[in-house]
N, C-alpha and C positions, 0 to 999 in steps of 0.2 A: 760708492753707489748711493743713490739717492733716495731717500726715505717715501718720494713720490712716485718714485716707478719698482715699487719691492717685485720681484721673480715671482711669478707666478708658473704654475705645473706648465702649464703650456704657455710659452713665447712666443711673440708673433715677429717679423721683421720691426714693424715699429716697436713695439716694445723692447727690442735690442737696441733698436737707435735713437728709442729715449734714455734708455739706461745708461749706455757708453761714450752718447754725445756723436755718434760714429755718424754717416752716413749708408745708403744700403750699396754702393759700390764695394765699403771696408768690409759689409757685411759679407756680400758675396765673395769678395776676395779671401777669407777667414776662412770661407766654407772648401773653397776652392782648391786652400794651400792645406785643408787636413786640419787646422785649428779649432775649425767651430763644425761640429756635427748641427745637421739639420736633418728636417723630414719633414715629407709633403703628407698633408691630410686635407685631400683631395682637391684645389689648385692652390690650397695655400702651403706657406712655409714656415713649419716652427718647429722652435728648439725646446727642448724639455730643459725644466731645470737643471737636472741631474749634468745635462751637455753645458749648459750657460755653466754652470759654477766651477766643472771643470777645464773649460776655457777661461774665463778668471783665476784659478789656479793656478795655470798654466802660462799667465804673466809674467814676466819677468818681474822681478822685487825692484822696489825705485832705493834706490842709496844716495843719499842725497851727497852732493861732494863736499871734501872737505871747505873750511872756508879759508880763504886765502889770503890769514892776517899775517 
């Protein structure tokens, strides 16, 4: 995560798609398949922290492979 876009209590769709580099298809997709909670506050759409961190959480861990000497 990048030190220019820190999580704020209320996230907005861009604000998720500066964070994650994602676009709002992934976004919507996320929300779609149960991964990423949302909530509309009145025609917009945002995620609360508390939702964004435990979607990041909820990443798979990167393992990086061995190396192949």
């Amino acid at each position: 995560m990048s030190n220019q876009h820190p999580l704020k209590e209320i996230n907005t769709i861009e604000d998720w798609r500066k964070i994650t580099g994602s676009n709002r298809n992934r976004f919507y997709q996320e929300v779609r398949e149960g991964r990423l909670k949302a909530r509309k506050y009145g025609r917009r759409t945002v995620v609360l922290r508390a939702d964004f961190e435990a979607w990041l959480n909820d990443l798979p861990e990167f393992i990086p492979a061995a190396d192949a000497a």
